[in-house]
Kinemage of the C-alpha trace (Angstrom):
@kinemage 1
@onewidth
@group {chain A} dominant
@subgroup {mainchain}
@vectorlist {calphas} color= white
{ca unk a 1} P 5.865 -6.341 -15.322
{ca unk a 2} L 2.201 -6.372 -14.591
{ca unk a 3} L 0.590 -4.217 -12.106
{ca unk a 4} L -3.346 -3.467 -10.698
{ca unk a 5} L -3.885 -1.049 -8.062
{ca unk a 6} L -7.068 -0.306 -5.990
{ca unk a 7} L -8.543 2.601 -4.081
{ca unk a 8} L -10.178 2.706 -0.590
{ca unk a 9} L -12.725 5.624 -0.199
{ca unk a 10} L -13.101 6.115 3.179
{ca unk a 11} L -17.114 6.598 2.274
{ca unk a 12} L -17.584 3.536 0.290
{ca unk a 13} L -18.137 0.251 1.860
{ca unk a 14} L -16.406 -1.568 -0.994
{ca unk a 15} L -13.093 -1.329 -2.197
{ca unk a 16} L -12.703 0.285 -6.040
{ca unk a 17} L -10.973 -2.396 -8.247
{ca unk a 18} L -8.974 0.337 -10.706
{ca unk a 19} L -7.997 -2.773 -12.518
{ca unk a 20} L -4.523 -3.448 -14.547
{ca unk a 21} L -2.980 -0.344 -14.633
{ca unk a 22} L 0.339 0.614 -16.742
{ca unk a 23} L 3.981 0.540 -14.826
{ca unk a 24} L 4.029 4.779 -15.807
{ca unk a 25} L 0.876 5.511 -14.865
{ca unk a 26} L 1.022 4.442 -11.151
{ca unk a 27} L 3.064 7.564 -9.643
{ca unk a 28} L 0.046 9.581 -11.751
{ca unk a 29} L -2.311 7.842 -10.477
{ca unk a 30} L -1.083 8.187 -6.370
{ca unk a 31} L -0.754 11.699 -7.231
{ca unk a 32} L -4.137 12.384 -8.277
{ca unk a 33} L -6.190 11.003 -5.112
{ca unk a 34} L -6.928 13.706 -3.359
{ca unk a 35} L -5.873 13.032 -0.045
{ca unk a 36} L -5.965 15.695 1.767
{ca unk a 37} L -9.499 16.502 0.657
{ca unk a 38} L -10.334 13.287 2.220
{ca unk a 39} L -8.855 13.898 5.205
{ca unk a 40} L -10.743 16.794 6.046
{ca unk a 41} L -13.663 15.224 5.396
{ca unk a 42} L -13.424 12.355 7.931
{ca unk a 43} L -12.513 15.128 10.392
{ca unk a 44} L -16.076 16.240 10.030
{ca unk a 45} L -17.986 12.921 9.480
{ca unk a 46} L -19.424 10.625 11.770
{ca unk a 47} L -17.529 7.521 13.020
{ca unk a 48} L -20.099 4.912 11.727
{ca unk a 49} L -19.580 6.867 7.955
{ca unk a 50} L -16.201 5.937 7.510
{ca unk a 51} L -15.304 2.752 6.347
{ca unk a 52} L -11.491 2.841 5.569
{ca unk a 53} L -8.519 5.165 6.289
{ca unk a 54} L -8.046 6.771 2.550
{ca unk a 55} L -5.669 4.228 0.920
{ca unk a 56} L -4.262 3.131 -2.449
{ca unk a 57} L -3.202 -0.359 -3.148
{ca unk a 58} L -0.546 -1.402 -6.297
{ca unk a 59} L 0.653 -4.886 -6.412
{ca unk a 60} L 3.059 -6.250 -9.229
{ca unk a 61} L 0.952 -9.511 -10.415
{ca unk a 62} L 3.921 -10.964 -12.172
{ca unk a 63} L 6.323 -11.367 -8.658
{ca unk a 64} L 3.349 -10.739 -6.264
{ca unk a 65} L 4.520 -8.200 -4.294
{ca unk a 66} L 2.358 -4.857 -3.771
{ca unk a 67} L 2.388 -1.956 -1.637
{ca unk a 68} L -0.842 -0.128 -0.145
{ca unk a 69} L -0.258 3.513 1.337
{ca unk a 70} L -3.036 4.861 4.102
{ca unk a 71} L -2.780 8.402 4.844
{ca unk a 72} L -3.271 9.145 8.854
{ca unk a 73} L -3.616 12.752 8.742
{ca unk a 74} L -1.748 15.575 5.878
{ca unk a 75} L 1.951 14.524 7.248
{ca unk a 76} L 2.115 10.805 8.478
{ca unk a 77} L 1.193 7.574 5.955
{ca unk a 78} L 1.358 4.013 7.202
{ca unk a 79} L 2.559 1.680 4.323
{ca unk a 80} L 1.860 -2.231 4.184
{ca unk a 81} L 4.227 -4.286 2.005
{ca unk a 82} L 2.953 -7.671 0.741
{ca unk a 83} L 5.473 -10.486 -0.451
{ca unk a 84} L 6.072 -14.142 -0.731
{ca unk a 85} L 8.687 -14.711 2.124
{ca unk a 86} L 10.533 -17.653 3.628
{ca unk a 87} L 9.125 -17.562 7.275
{ca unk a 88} L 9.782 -20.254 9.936
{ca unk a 89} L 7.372 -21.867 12.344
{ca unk a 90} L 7.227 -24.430 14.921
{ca unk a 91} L 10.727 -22.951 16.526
{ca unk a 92} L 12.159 -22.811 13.497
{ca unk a 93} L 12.062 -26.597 12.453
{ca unk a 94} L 9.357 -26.189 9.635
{ca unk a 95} L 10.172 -23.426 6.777
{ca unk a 96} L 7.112 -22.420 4.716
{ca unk a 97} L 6.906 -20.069 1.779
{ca unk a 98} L 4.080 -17.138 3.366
{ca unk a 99} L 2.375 -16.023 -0.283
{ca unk a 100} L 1.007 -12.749 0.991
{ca unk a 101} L 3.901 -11.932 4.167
{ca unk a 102} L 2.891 -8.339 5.267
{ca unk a 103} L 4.970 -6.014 7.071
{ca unk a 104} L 4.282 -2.465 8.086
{ca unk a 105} L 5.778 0.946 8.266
{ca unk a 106} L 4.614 3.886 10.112
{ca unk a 107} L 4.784 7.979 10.445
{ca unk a 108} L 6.382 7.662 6.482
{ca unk a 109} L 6.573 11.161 5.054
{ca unk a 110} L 5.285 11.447 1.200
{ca unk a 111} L 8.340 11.488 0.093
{ca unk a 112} L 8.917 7.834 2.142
{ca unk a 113} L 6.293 7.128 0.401
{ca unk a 114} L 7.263 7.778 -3.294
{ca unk a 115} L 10.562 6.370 -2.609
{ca unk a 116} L 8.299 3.238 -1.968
{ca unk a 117} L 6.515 3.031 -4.688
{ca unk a 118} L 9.454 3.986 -7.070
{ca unk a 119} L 10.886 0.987 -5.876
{ca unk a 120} L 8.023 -0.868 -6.246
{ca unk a 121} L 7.853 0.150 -9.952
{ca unk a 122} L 10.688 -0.556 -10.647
{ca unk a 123} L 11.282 -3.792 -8.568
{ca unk a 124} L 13.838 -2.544 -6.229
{ca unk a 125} L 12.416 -4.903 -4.024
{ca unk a 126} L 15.837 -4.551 -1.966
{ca unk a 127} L 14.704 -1.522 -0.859
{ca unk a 128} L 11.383 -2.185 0.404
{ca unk a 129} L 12.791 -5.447 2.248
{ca unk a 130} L 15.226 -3.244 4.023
{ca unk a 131} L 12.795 -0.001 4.557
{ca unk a 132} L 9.918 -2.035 5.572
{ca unk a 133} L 10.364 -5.356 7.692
């Protein structure tokens, strides 16, 4: 499997491409941002500073589904779960293949979100169908 992630500094206008990054390094690589740092520094900065909510982004490039975790405050992440999906339209008469379906989760705990991205990594995809609609 094939995965890139990005990174969404709440300061930085643009998002920050981390590129291809390996299936073992991902968990590392969530680990590492420091969140709650960021968090306390929106507290204190002006509205028109921010630009994001602190969030990482890791999508599997080979079956094109990806996760991207935003951290609200120290306790409560909202997670966004992108997928090619079956959806119907039109009352259900015409059935379409959605590329980049997105459903959402909210007030997920850290450990929500590791279970997540586990399953992301290794393509429980089950799991995230189930835990995020």
């Amino acid at each position: 499997m094939n995965f890139r992630a990005s990174f969404c500094d709440p300061f930085k206008p643009d998002i920050i491409e981390l590129g291809n990054i390996e299936q073992d390094k991902i968990m590392e690589n969530f680990q590492n941002i420091p969140w709650n740092e960021l968090l306390e520094k929106i507290n204190g900065a002006n509205e028109s500073e921010i630009h994001y909510s602190p969030s990482f982004e890791v999508e599997n490039i080979t079956n094109n589904n990806g996760l991207c975790v935003s951290a609200v405050d120290g306790t409560e992440g909202y997670i966004f779960y992108k997928r090619p999906k079956l959806v119907k339209k039109w009352f259900g008469l015409v059935e379409k293949v959605d590329d980049n379906y997105l459903s959402d989760i909210t007030g997920q705990s850290i450990d929500d979100v590791k279970n997540c991205l586990n399953a992301l990594i290794s393509n429980n995809l089950e799991y995230l169908k189930t835990h995020i609609r």
